[in-house]
C-alpha positions as CSV (number, residue, x, y, z in Angstrom):
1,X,16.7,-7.8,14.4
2,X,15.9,-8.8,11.2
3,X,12.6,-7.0,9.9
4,X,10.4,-7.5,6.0
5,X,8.1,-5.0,5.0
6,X,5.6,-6.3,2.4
7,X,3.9,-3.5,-0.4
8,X,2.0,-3.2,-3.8
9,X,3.9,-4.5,-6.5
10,X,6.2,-1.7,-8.0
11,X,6.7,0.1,-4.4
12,X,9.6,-2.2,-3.7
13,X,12.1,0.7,-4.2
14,X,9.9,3.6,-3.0
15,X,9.4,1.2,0.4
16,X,12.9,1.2,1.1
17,X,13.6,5.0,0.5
18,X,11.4,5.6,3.1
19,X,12.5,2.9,5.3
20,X,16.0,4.3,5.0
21,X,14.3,8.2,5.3
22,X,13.1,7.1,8.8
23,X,16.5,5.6,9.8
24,X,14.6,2.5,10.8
25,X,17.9,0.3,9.6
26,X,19.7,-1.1,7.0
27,X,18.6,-2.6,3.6
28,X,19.4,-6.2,3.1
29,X,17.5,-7.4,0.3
30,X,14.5,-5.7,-2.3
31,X,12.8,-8.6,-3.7
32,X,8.9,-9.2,-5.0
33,X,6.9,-7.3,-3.1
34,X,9.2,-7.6,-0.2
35,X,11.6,-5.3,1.6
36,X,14.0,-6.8,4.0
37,X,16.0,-4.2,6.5
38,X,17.8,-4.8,9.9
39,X,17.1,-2.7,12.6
40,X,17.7,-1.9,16.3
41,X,14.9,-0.2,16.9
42,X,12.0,-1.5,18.4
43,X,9.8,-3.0,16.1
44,X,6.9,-1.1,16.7
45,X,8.9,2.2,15.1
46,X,8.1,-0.1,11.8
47,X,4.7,0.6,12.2
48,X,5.0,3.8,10.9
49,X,5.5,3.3,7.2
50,X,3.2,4.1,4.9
51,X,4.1,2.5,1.8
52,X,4.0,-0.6,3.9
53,X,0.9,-3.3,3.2
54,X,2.7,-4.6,6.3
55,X,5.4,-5.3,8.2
56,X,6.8,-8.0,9.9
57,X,9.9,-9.4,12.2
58,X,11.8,-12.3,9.8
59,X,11.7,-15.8,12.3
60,X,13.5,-18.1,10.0
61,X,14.4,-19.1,6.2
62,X,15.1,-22.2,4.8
63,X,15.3,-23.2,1.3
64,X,12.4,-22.9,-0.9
65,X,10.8,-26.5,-0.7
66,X,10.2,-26.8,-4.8
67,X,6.9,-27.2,-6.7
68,X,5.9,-30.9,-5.5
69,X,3.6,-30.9,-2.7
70,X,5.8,-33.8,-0.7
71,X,8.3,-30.6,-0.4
72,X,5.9,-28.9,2.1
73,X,7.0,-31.0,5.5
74,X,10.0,-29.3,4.8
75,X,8.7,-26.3,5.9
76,X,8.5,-28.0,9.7
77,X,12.2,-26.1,9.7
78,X,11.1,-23.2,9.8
79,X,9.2,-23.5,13.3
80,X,12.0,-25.7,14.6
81,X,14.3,-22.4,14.2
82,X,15.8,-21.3,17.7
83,X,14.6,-17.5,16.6
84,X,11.1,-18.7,17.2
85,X,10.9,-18.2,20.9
86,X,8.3,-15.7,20.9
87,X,8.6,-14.5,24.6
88,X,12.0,-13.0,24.0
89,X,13.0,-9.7,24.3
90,X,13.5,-8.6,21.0
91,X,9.9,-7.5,19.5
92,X,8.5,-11.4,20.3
93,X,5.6,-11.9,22.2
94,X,3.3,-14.7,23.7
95,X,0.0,-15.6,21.5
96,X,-3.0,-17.7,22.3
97,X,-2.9,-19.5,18.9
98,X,-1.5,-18.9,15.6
99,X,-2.6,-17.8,11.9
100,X,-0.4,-18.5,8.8
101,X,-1.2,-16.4,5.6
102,X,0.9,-17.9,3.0
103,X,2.6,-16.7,-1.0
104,X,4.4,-18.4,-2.9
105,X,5.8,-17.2,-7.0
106,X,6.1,-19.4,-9.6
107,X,3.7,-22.6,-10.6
108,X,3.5,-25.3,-7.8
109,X,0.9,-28.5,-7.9
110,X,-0.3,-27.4,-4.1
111,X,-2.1,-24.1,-3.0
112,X,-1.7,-21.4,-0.5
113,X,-3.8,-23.3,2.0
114,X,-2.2,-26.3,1.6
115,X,0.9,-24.2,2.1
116,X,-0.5,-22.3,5.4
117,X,-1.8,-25.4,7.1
118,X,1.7,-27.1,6.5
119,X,3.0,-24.2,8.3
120,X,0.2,-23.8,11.1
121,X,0.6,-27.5,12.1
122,X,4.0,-27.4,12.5
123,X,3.9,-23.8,14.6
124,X,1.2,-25.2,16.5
125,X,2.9,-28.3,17.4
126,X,6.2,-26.4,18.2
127,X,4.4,-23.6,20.5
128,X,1.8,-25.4,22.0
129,X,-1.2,-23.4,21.3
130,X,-3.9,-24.2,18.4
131,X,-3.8,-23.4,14.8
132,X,-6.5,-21.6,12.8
133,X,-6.6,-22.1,9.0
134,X,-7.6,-19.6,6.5
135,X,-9.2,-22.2,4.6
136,X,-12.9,-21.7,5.1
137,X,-12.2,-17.8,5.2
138,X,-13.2,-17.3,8.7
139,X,-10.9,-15.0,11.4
140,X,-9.4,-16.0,14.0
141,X,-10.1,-15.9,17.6
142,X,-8.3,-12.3,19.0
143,X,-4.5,-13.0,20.5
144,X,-3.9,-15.3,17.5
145,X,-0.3,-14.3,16.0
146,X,0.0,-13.6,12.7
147,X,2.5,-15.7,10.8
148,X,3.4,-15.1,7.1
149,X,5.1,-17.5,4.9
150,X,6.6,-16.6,1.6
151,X,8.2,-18.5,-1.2
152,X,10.1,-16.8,-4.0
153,X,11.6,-19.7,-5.4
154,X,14.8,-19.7,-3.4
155,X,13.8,-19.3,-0.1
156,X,10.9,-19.9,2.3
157,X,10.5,-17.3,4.5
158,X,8.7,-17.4,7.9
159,X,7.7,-13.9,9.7
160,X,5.3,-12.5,12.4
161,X,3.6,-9.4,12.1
162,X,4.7,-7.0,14.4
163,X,1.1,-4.6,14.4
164,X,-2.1,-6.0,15.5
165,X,-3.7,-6.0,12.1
166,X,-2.3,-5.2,8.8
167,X,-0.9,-1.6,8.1
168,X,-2.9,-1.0,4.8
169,X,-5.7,-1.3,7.0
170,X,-6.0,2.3,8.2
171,X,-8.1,3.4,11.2
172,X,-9.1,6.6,9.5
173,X,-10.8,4.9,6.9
174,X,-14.5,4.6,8.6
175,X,-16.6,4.9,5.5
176,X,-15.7,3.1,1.7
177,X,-16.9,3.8,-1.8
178,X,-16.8,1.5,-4.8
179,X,-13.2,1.8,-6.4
180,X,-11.6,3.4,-3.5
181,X,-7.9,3.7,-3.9
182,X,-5.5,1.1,-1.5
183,X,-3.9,3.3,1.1
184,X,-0.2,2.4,0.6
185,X,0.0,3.6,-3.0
186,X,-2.3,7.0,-2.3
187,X,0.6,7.6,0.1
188,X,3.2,6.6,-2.3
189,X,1.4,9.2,-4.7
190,X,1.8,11.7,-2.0
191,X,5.9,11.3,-2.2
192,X,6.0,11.3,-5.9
193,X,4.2,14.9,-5.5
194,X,6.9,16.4,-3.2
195,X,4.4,18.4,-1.2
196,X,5.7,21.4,1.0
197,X,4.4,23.6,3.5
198,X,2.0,25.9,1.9
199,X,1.1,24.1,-1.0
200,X,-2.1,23.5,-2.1
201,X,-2.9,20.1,-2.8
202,X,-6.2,19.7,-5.2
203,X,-8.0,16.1,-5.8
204,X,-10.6,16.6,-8.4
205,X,-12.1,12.9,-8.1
206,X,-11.7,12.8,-4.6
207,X,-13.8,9.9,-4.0
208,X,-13.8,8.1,-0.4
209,X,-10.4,10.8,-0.1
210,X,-7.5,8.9,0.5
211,X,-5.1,10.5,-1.9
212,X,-5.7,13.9,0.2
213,X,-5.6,11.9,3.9
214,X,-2.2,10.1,2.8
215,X,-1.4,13.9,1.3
216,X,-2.5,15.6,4.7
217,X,-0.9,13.0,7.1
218,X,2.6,12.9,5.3
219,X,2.1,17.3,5.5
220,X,0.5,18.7,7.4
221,X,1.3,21.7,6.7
222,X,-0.4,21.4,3.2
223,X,-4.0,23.1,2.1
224,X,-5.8,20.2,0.9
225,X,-8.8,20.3,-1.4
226,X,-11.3,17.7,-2.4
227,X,-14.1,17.7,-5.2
228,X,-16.5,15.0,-6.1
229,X,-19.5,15.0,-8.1
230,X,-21.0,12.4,-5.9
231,X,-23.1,13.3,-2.5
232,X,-22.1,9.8,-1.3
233,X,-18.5,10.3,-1.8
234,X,-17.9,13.6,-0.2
235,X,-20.0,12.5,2.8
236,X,-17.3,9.9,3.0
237,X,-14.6,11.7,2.5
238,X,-16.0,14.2,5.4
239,X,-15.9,11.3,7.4
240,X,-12.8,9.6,7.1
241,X,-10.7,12.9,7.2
242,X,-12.2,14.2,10.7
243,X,-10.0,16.1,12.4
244,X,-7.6,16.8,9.4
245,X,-9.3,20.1,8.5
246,X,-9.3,18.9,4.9
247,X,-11.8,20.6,2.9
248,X,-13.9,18.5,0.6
249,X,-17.0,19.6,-1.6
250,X,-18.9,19.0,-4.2
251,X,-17.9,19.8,-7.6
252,X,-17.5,18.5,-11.6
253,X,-14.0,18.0,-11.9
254,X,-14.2,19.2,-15.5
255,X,-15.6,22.4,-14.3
256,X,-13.7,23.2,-11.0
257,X,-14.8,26.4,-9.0
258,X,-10.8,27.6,-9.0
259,X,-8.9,30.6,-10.2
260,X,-6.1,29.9,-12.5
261,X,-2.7,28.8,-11.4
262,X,-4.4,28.4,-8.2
263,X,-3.1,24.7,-6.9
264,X,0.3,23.7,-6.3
265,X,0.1,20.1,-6.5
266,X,-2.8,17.2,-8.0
267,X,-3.3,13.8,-6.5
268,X,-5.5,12.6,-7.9
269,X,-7.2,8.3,-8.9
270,X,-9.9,9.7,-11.8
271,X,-12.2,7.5,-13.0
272,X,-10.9,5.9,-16.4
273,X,-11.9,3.2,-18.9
274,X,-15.2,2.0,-18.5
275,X,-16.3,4.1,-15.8
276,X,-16.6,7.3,-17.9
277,X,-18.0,5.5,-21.2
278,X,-16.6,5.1,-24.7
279,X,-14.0,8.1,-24.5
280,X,-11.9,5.9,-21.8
281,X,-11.7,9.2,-19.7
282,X,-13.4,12.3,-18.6
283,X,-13.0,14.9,-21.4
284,X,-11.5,18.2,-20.9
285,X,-10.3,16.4,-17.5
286,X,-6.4,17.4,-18.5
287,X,-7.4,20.4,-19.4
288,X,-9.1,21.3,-16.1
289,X,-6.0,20.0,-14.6
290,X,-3.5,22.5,-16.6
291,X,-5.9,25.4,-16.0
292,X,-5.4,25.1,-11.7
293,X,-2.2,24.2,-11.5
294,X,0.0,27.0,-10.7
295,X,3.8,27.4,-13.1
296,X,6.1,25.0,-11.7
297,X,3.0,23.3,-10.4
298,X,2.7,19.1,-10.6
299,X,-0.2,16.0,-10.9
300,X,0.8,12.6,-10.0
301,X,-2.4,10.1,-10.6
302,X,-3.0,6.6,-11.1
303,X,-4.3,5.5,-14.5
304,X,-4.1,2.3,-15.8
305,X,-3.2,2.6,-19.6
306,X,-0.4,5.0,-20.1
307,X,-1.3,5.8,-23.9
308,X,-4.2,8.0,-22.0
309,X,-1.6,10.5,-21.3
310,X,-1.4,11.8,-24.8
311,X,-4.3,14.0,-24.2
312,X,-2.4,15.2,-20.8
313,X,0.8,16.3,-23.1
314,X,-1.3,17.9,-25.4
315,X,-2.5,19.9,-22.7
316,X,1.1,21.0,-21.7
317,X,1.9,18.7,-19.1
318,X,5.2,17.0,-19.4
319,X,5.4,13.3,-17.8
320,X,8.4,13.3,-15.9
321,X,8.0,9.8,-13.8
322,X,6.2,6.4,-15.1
323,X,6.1,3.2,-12.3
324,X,3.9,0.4,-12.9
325,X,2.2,-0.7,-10.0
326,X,0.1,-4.2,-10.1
327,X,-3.1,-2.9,-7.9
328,X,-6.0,-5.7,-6.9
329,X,-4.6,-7.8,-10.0
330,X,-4.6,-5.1,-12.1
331,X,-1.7,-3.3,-14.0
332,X,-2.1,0.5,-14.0
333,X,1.0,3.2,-13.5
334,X,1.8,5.8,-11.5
335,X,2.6,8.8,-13.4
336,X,3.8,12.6,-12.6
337,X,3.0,15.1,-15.3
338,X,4.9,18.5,-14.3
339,X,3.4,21.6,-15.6
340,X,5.4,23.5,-18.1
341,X,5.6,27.4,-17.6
């Protein structure tokens, strides 16, 4: 079966490790945003990535249909492919109507919705069963399959998603905060950090806590530790890590209640830029963060302007990994600092 797992810009690569870490199959092609793998494995097993947005079961592919809005009947193809017969035994199933969410890269004179409803009509007409479009924003009706359509300027791809809603959409996450970090990349922080059993995993700007749930969930075996000056944010940190025996308080992240040397690994989204005023980030932050961290210890965190690391180095943490991730439109990087002896 041909599968594509969608992620963050800049997890392409860090996507496919780990769908190649969980023997799920065989990469076939890394491409924007996209990861395509084959697979003999029921598609649900898919579900279990965590670098994943999403993933989905690849229908059909046809050329890409060009910029010009007359290309987009083309895309009738697609649902005309004999792969389409959602009943079958290989990870299809029936729906009550479908739902097309559609990309496309590069310029084109038609939008996503005008892209989507091409699609949905076609579908529709092919399968018998009614279309919603995402044009007026509301959801569809429950049962309704999920189709996604992508253009990368060489081919149009048609897929269904193989979960009932998208995977960056975690059930643990019951309570929100302004600025909260996606899922997918906290858990892509929590591989950068290699955390064993027995560590002791510190977030000083824990916020709504997904760094330490992703942290907790990809090892249990881990101590994790969350800090927030905010009541509001450790109350919702409490509640989305029920059960996980994470411990979160309250607490200045420039002035942590620690010991020395007494954390193994950081994970940490701080507040930068114009969140913290006119010094772009929290002063004596870095510093706080050498002070805990044990020898040999290591800090991956998101920040969006890498020049900010020059008062981390200064510190005596070495930057040992740099990937640019685009996040909500936004460029920042994913960064581990390593802490020198």
């Amino acid at each position: 079966m041909r599968m594509a797992a969608r992620c963050v810009r800049g997890l392409e690569s860090l996507l496919a490790t780990e769908i190649l870490r969980h023997e799920l199959g065989t990469i076939t092609r890394i491409g924007h945003r996209e990861v395509h793998f084959r697979t003999g494995l029921p598609p649900a097993e898919a579900t279990a990535l965590r670098t994943a947005d999403d993933v989905f079961r690849l229908v059909a592919q046809v050329p890409d249909p060009g910029p010009a809005k007359s290309g987009l009947p083309g895309l009738a193809a697609l649902a005309a492919n004999p792969g389409l017969d959602l009943g079958d035994g290989d990870g299809g199933r029936a729906v009550a109507g479908v739902e097309v969410s559609a990309s496309f890269l590069g310029r084109r004179n038609f939008n996503r919705h005008d892209a989507e409803d091409a699609m949905g009509r076609a579908l529709s007409e092919r399968l018998g069963v009614p279309y919603h479009s995402r044009r007026d924003g509301s959801a569809p009706p429950p049962g309704y399959g999920a189709f996604r359509l992508a253009l990368d300027g060489a081919r149009a791809g048609l897929m269904l998603r193989v979960a009932d809603r998208p995977l960056h959409r975690r059930a643990y996450k019951r309570r929100t905060i302004p600025g909260t970090l996606h899922p997918p990349v906290a858990a892509a922080m929590a591989v950068l950090a290699e955390i064993r059993p027995g560590h002791t995993v510190l977030d000083p700007c824990c916020g709504a806590g997904t760094p330490l749930i992703e942290a907790a969930l990809l090892q249990p075996g881990a101590r994790c530790r969350g800090f927030d000056i905010a009541r509001e944010a450790v109350d919702a940190s409490r509640a989305n890590a029920e059960g996980l025996g994470i411990e979160f308080r309250r607490g200045d992240a420039t002035a942590l209640p620690l010991p020395d040397g007494s954390v193994d690994r950081v994970v940490s989204n701080p507040p930068w830029g114009r969140q913290v005023g006119r010094h772009g980030h929290l002063p004596g932050w870095w510093r706080e963060v050498r002070r805990v961290l044990a020898p040999g210890g290591a800090a991956v965190v998101l920040t969006p302007d890498p020049a900010d690391l020059t008062a981390a180095i200064r510190t005596g943490l070495a930057p040992v990994h740099l990937q640019q991730v685009r996040v909500s439109g936004t460029h920042s990087s994913l960064v581990r600092l390593n802490r020198e002896a």
